[in-house]
Steps between C-alpha positions, in 0.01 A plus 500: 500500500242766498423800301261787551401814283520736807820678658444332848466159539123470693584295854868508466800719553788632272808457631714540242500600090637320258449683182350487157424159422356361154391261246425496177372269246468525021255254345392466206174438332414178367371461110221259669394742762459761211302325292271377783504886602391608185217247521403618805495844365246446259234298742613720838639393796793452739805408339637248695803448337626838579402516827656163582819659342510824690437294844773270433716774407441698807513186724877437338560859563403519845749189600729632366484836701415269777798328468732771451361684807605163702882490369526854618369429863132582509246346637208686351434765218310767516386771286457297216413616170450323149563696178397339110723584211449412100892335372430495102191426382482115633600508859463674803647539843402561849682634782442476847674692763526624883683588804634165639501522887570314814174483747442339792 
């Protein structure tokens, strides 16, 4: 299934809305990703860790919006939009969410 972050779908035609689907996904940081972060921070540099964190977060969060958009009848999503929040002070969560639709 696709997504897009516009309100049309480019090439294809709405024929019907579904409604507000989501997903969401809460890690938490590892101890060994912090302390290889806080090496990082001394010498500079991307920290990996983190980023491979966040992207596997988002890609579990996007399924599952994916997924939920398909048990409700859509084909596609569009309008989608991802949103970060801190939960306590060692994980956080991301949310994705759209308008799933039918196209043709």
């Amino acid at each position: 299934m696709d997504y897009v972050t516009t309100n049309e779908y480019p090439g294809k035609k709405i024929t019907k809305v579904i409604g507000v689907v989501r997903g969401s996904s809460v890690r938490a940081r590892w101890v060994g990703a912090d302390i290889a972060a806080g090496i990082r921070n001394i010498f500079g540099g991307e920290i990996v860790e983190y980023s491979k964190l966040l992207t596997d977060t988002r890609d579990m969060a996007v399924q599952r919006m994916l997924e939920e958009a398909k048990q409700k009848g859509a084909n596609a999503v569009v309008n989608v939009r991802f949103a970060t929040s801190q939960i306590g002070q060692q994980a956080a969560e991301i949310l994705v969410y759209g308008t799933g639709v039918v196209v043709k």
